[in-house]
N, C-alpha and C positions, 0 to 999 in steps of 0.2 A: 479466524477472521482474515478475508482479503488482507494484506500487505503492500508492499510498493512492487513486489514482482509482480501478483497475480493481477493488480490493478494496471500495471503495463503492459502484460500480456493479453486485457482486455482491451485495453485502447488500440494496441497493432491489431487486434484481431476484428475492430469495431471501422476503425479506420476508410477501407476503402468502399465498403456500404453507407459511410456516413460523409465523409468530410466532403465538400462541394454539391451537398443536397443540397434537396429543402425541403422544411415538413410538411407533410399533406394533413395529417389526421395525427389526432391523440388523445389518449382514452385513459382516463383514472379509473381504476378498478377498486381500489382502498388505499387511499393518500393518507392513512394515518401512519405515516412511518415516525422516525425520530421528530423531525421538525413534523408538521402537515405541510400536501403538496399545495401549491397555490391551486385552489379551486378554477384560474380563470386560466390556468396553465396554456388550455386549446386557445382561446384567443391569443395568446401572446405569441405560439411559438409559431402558428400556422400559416407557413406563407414564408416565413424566415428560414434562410442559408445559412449552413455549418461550413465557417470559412477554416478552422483548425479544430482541434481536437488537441487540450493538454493536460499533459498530466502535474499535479502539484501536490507532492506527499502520496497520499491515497485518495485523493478529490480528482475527478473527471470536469475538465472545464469544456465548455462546446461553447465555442466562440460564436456570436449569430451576429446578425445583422446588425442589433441592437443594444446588445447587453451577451450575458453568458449563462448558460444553464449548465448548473452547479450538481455534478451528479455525486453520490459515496456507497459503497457498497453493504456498508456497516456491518456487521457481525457475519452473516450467511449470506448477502444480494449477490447475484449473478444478473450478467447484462449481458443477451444472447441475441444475437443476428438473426431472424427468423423469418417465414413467410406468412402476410395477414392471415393467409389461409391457416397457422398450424395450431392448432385445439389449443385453448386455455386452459392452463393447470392451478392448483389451490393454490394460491400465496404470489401468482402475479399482481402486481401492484400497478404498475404503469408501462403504457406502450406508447411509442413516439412511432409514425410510419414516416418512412420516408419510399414513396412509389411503391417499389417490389418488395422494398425489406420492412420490417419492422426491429427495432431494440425494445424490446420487454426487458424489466425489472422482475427478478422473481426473487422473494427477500420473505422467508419464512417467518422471519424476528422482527421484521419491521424496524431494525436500528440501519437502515440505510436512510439516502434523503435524494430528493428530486427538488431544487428550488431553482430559484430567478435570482438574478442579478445584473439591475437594469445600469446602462450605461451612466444614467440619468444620475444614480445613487453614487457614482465614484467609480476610482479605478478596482478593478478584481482584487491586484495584488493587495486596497487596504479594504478590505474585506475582512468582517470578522474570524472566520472559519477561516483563510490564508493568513491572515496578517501576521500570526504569530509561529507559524512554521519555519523550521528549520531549514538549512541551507542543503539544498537537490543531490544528491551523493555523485551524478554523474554532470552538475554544472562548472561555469568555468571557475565558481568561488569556492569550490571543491577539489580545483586540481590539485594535482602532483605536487607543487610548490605549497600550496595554500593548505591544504586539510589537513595537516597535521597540526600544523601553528595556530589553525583553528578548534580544532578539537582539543588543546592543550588550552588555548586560552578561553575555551565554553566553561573547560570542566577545575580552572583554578579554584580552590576553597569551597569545593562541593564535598557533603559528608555521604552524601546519599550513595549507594553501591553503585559501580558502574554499570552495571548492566540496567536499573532503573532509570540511570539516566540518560541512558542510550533510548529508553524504550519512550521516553518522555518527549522526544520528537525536537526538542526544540533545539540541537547543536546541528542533529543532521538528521533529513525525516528519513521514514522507510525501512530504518533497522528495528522490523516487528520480533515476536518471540521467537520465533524460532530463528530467525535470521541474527538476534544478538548471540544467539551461545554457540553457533557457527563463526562468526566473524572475532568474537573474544577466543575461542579454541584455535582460531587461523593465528591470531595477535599471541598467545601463551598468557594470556589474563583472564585473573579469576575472576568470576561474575559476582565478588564479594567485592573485591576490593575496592575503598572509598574513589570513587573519581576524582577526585584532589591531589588523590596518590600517581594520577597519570602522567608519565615524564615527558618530553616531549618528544624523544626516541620510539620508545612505546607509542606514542600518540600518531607519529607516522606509521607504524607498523599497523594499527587498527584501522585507519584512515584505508590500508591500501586493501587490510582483508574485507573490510566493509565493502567495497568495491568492486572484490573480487567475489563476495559469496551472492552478495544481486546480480552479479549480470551472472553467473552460472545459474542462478536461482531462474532467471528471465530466461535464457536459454533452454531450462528443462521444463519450459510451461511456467512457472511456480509451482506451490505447495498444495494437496486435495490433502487436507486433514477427513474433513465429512463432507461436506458442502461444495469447496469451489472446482468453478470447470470456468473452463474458457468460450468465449463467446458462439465457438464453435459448439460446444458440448462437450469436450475434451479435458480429462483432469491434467493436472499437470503431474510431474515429476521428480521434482527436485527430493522429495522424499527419501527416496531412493540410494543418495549419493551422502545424505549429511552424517559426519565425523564425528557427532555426540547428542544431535538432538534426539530423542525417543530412542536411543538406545543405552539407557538404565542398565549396567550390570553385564554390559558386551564389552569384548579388549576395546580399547583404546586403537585406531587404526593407524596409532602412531609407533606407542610403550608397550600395548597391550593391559594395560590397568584399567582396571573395572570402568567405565562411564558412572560418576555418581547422579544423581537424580535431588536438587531440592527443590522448596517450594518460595519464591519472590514475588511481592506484593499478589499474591491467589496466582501466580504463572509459574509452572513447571521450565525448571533451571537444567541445562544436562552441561556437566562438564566433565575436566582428565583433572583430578587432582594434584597429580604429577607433571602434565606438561603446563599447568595453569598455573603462575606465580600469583599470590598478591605482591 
């Protein structure tokens, strides 16, 4: 599943084809994704300027003239820069043109989503699908001073493991699967341990590796498990470089101890038993 890197990676890469358009054409191919796409989508968007482009969690906001369209990748979506000219493949879902470029949706699973959200209805941020997300890893209520003291006071008299509740979105978004057992093996915590149990020492120390393993994550593209590429077509990288994820049963590239491998809420867990305290 897209993450907060590979959805940043898409937005840098969507970015200079997009932002200070405006839409000429758009074409529903099969809007049946998670939500349905608005049917009347081409009258609304066509004719409207993309005045920013942001990102919130794993949500693509496209700021327009009137309101914002609300993009997600959900499970498999890629959203690729392309030419009207370049042949249509099975499982594109939607194309927005903007003059020479087009962004097609190409979403095998159909759990991504293409919606509206009219100015008319309220502001974005209380938006159903925003309103409840967690605080931006690289915002200023995230800094140096603040994310620990926040991540301490999220996770008071939580029984639930920490790594569920990292994965639950709602203290800080963006730390998806693989990026929680990278940033708890950066922090020396166990992906068991109750988050209730998190001190507020510890609590700085995850605050900074969470920080640190997105923006390397962002830096090597993000993650190509099967599916994602970047808008370019280009997979990303970060694969390549992480200290426990998918590697089950390889030293430790710290102690040298086995990577253990389990399974949380149906998501595969990699941790160092040894350098990982509860």
């Amino acid at each position: 599943m897209p993450e907060l890197p590979e959805v940043e990676v898409t937005k840098q890469g969507i970015e200079p084809y997009v932002q200070g358009k405006r839409v000429t054409a758009v074409k529903i191919y099969d809007g049946r994704l998670r939500w349905p796409v608005p049917k009347n989508l081409e009258q609304i968007l066509v004719g409207q300027q993309v005045a920013l482009i942001k990102r919130r969690g794993k949500y693509l906001l496209f700021r327009m003239d009137d309101g914002h369209l609300i993009v997600h990748l959900g499970m498999t979506g890629v959203l690729r820069v392309l030419k009207p000219s370049d042949e249509l493949k099975k499982h594109d879902r939607v194309e927005i043109t903007f003059g020479k470029h087009v962004l097609r949706l190409h979403d095998p699973r159909k759990f991504g989503a293409v919606l509206w959200a009219s100015d008319e209805d309220g502001e974005i941020e209380k938006h159903p699908l925003i309103a409840k997300l967690g605080l931006e890893p690289f915002s200023d209520d995230f800094n140096e001073a603040k994310a620990g003291k926040h991540l301490h006071q999220h996770a008071k008299g939580r029984q639930i493991a920490i790594k569920q509740w990292l994965l639950a979105g709602q203290a800080v978004v963006g730390v998806g699967n693989i990026y929680c057992s990278e940033s708890l093996f950066s922090a020396g915590i166990h992906p068991e341990m109750a988050a209730g149990k998190l001190s507020l020492p510890r609590a700085e120390k995850l605050a900074i590796a969470i920080k640190e393993t997105l923006k390397k994550a962002i830096k090597a593209g993000g993650s190509s498990l099967k599916d994602f590429v970047n808008s370019d077509g280009d997979p990303g990288h970060f694969m390549l470089q992480t200290k426990v994820y998918d590697r089950a049963g390889l030293p430790c590239r710290v102690c040298k101890t086995p990577i253990r491998q389990i399974v949380q809420g149906q998501r595969s867990t990699y941790f160092c038993h040894k350098c990982q305290k509860k």
